[in-house]
N, C-alpha and C positions, 0 to 999 in steps of 0.2 A: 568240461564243467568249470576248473580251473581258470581259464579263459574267459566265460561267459562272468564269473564273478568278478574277474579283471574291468571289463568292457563295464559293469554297473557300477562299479565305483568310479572308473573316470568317469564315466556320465553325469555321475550325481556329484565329484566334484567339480565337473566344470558349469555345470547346473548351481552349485552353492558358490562357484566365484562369480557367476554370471550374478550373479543376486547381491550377492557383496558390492559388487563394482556399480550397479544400481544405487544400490541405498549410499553410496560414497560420493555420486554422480548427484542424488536426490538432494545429499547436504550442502550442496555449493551450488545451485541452482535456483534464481528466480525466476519464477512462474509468471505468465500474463496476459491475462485474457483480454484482448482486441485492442486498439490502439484509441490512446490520446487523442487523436487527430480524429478519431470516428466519435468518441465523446464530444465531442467540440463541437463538432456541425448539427448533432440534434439527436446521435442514434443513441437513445437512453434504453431500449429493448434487448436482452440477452438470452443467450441461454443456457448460461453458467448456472447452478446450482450452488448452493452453500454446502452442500451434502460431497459435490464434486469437488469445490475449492477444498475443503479440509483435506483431501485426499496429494491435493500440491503444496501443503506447507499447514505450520500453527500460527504464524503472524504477518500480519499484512495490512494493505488498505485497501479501499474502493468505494463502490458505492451502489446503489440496485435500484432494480426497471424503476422506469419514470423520472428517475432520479429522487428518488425517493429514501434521502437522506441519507450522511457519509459513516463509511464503511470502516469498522476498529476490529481486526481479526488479532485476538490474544492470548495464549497460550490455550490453547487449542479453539476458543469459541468465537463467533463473529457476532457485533454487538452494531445497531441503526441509531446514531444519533439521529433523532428524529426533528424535524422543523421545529421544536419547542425546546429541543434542547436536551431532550431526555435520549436515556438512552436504554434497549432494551435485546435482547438476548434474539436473535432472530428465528424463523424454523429451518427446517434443512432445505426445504422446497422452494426457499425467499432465489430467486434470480437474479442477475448480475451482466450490467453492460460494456460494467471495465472494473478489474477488480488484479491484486498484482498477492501475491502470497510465497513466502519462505519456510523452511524447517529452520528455523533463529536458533543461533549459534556464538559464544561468545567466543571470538578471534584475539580480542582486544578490546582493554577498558581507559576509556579516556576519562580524567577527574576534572572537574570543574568547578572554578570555585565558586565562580561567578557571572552569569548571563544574564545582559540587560535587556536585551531581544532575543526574538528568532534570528533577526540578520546577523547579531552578535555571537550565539549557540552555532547558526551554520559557518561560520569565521572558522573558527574554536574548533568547530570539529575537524575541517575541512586543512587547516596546518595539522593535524594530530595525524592524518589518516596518510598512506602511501601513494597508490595509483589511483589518477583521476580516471581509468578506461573501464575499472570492473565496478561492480553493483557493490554498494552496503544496503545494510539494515541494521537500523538504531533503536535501542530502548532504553529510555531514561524514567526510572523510579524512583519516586518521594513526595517531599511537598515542594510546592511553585509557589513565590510569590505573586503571580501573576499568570495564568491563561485569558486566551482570546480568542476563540473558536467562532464557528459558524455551521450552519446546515442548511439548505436548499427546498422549498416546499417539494411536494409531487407535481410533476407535469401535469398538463393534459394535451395529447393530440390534437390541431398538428403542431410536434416539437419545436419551440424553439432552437438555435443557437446556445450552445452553454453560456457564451457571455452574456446573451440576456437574459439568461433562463437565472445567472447568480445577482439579478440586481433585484431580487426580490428575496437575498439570502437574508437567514435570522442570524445576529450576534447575539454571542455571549461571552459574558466578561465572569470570569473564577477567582476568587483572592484567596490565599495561605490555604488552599487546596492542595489533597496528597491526589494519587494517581501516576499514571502513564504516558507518556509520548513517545510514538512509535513512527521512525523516520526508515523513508529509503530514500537514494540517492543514485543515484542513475547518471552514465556519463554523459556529456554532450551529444553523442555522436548519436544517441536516442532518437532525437529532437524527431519529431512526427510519430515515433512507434508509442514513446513513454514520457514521463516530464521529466527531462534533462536538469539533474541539479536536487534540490532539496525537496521532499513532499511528506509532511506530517498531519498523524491526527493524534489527537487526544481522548482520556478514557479516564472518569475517576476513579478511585481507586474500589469504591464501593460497586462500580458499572452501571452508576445510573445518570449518569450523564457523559458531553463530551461531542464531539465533531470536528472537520479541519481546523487545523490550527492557525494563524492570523497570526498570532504574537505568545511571547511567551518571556520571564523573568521567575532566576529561582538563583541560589547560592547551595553551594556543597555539593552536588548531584555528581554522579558518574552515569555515561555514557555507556553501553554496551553494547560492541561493535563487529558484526556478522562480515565476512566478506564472501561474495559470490562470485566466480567467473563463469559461470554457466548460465544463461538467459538461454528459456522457454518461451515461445506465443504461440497461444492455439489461437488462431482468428476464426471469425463468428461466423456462421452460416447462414445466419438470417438472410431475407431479401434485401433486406433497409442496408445493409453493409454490403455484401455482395454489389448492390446497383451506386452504391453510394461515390461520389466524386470524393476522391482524398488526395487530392493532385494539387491541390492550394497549398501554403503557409500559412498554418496556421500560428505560427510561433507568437506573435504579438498579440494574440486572443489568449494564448495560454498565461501569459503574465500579466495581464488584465483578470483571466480568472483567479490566477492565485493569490496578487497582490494585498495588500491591508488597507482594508478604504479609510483609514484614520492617517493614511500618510499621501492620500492625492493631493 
């Protein structure tokens, strides 16, 4: 009997470190559902759930089926800037073609006093931070003198290319607006899986507007900075990907999509 109590307690401790060493594993770990490279050539069809993605992190970006406007996942909720700009709470059953999510964690707080762009903010942040090889995740809270956002209409079959699918993106222009921007960063060595380097969206603070970011200008703000060395992809099972050619470079279509058309 003695024994047999023995044997249930290791069990159930090596059961609660086994669980421990999970949820430790879950905090340093970003999540990502199918490749940059598969967005790029047209496959806007997923089948991620919003209900699934919360289950890999509370902050993140993306975007969902059709392409049907950019993805702001924030403390715990996922919000659609929508082709007008607005922006609204999604349901759990909304799907997702590429979409990246974290359990956000502050590692490190970077002060800032002053940023006159995004290229400026990425500068800034990028001397502040350590290894250029592991993942962050950034959130920056207050008021911006400036955002510059955009969102994407819905597709329709058969898909475009993302880079022409983004020349019919909606801008919008924010002044002395409060809110959020919510960066990750990704290393070089990405390049085809994820977007290598900087990729933000924004979210007002009220959640009713917001979409990729394009530009950005604010004074005073602090930084707050996640760092990851654990990268997750679960790739898609659909047909559209499965059959799909991803053997090209797409690298110079990706910085065309991300680019700020006010600096061509």
């Amino acid at each position: 009997m003695i024994n047999t109590k023995k044997r249930s307690v290791s069990i159930l401790t090596a059961i609660l470190f086994l669980f421990l060493c999970s949820l430790a594993q879950a905090d340093n770990t970003l999540y990502q559902y199918s490749t940059i490279d598969s967005l790029l050539i047209g496959n806007y069809d997923g089948e991620l759930t919003a209900v699934e993605l919360q289950k890999h992190g509370d902050t993140g970006l993306g975007t969902f089926n059709s392409l049907d406007g950019e993805m702001i996942f924030i403390d715990g909720k996922i919000f659609k800037a929508k082709a007008d700009g607005k922006a609204v709470e999604v349901e759990q059953s909304q799907r997702s073609p590429f979409a990246e999510a974290v359990f956000f964690k502050t590692d490190s707080i970077i002060k800032i006093d002053s940023s006159k762009s995004l290229e400026n903010l990425n500068e800034q942040i990028t001397k502040a931070l350590g290894s250029e090889n592991i993942f962050y995740t950034i959130r920056i809270d207050g008021t911006f003198e400036s955002v510059r956002t955009r969102s994407v209409p819905a597709q329709q079959k058969p898909y475009r290319p993302l880079v022409e699918a983004v020349k019919e993106q909606h801008i919008f222009k924010f002044s002395k607006i409060e809110g959020s921007l919510i960066g990750i960063k990704s290393p070089a060595y990405v390049k085809g899986i994820g977007v290598s380097g900087y990729h933000w969206h924004f979210i007002t603070k009220d959640r009713t507007a917001g979409g990729h970011v394009l530009d950005c200008s604010f004074r005073n703000l602090a930084a707050k900075v996640g760092n990851y060395n654990n990268f997750s992809l679960q790739l898609p099972e659909t047909t559209s990907f499965l059959d799909a050619d991803l053997t090209k470079d797409k690298e110079k279509e990706l910085k065309k999509v991300e680019k700020n058309p006010s600096k061509d």
